[in-house]
N, C-alpha and C positions, 0 to 999 in steps of 0.2 A: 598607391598614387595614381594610377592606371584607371583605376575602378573612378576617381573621382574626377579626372578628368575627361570619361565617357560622361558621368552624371553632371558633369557641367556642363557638356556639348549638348546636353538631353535638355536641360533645363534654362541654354541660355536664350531660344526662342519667346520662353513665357517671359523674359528680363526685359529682349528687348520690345516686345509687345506695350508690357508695363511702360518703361522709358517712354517709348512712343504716344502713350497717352498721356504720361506725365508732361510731355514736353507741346505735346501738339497745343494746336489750335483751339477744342474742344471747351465745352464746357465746366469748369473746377469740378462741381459735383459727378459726374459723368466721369469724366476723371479719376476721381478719387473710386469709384465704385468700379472701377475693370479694371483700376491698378491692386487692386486689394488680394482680388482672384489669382492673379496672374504672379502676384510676389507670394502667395502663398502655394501655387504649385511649383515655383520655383523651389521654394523652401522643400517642398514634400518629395519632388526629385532630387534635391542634392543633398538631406541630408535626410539619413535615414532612422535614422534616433530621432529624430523629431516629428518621420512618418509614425513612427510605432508609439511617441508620445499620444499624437492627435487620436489612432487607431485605437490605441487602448481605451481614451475617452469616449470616442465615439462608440467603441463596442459596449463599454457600459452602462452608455445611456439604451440602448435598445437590445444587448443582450447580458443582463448582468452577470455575473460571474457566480455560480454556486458553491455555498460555502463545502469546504472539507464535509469528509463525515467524523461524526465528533467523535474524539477516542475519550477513552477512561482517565479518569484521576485517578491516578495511581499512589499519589504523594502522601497520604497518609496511612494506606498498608503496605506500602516499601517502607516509611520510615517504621511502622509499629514492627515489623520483619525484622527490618536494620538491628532492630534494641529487643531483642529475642522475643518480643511479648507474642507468642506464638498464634492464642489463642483469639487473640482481639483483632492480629493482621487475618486472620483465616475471617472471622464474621465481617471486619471490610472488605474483602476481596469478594464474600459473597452479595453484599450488600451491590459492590459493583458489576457481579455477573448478572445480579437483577436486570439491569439497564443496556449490559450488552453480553448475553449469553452463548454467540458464536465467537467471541474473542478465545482462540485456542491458546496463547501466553496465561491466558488468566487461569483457564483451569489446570495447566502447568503446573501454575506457581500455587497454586490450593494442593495437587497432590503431593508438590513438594513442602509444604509444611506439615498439611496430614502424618505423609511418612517422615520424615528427617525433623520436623520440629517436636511436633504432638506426638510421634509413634504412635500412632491411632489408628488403628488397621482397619477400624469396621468403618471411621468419618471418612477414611483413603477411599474404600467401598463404596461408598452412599455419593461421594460428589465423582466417583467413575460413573457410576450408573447416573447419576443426575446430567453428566455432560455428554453422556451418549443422547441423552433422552431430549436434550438441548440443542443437537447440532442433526443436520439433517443429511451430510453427503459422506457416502462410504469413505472419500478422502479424510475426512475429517476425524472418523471413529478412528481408522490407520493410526491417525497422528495420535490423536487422546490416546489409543491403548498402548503405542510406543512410550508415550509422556509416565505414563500408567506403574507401564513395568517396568520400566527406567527407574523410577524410584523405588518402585517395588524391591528389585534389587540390590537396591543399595542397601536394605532393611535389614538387620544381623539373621532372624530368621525367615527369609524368605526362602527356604529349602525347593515350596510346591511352585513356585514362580519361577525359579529355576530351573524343574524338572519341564514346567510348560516354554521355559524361551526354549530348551532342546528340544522337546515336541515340535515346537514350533520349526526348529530348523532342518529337524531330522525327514519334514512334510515338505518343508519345501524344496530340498535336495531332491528328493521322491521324487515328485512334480518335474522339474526342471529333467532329471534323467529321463521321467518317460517321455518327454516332451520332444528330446533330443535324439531318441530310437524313433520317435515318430517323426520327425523331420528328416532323418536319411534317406527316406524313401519319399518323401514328398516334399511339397513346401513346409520350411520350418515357422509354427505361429509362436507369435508373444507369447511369452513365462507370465501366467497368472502367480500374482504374489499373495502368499497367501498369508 
């Protein structure tokens, strides 16, 4: 209530400016064209949804708005997934990494049919390597090789994938111990993850 009655105190100068031409001596046309301005700044200081109506106009006539960037159809290899057809979602999902080949969901969801639908070890193989070869930042290989062995795992015989996530942890424990012998005597640096 506060706020509006600042924005009225703000706005009622251009009211009565307006009034005053409406009512004076002046010419009708003369008139009508400084009363216009002046009920319209009224309008733009007191109410504030109708500054941000006009603004939005006015910003898209001279700074249009860029569309999203476009994501994937996804709608017809979720539904082929949905209804087990394992084989037909895996060739649209690839038809879709066509078109946008740094989408990390996407090659997700390829290793997870690979491994859990097809049990196809060496196609799981072929689109690991295809989405390394696809995506360009170390962050991203991280994510893919976690996405990777995640499924890899879940696969009845993934014994060697096993022995490599303990590798895996047994190197970075390593790491992290000498890192923390070497920080007692000096500054301690960031845990490379390995």
């Amino acid at each position: 209530m506060r706020d509006l009655i600042i924005r009225l105190c703000l706005g009622s100068p251009c009211l009565a400016i307006a009034f005053w031409f409406y009512r004076g001596d002046s010419d009708p046309q003369v008139a009508t064209l400084a009363v216009f301005p002046c009920l319209l700044a009224f309008a733009l200081i007191v109410f504030p949804s109708f500054t941000s109506i006009v603004g939005d106009f006015w910003s898209s006539i001279y700074a249009p708005r860029e569309d999203a960037a476009p994501r994937p159809h996804l709608k017809q290899a979720e539904t082929l997934r949905f209804h087990n057809d394992h084989e037909a979602a895996l060739v649209a999902y690839e038809r879709i990494l066509e078109e946008f080949p740094h989408d990390l969901g996407l090659w997700s969801a390829c290793f997870e049919i690979a491994w859990t639908g097809l049990e196809d070890r060496e196609r799981a193989a072929e689109l690991h390597r295809a989405s390394l070869q696809a995506t360009d930042t170390p962050e991203a290989w991280r994510t893919l090789n976690h996405h990777y062995l995640t499924q890899a795992l879940r696969h009845p015989d993934a014994v060697e994938f096993e022995e490599e996530e303990r590798a895996s942890v047994k190197r970075r424990a390593r790491v992290r111990e000498e890192a923390l012998v070497k920080g007692r005597g000096g500054l301690q640096r960031e845990l490379p993850n390995i």
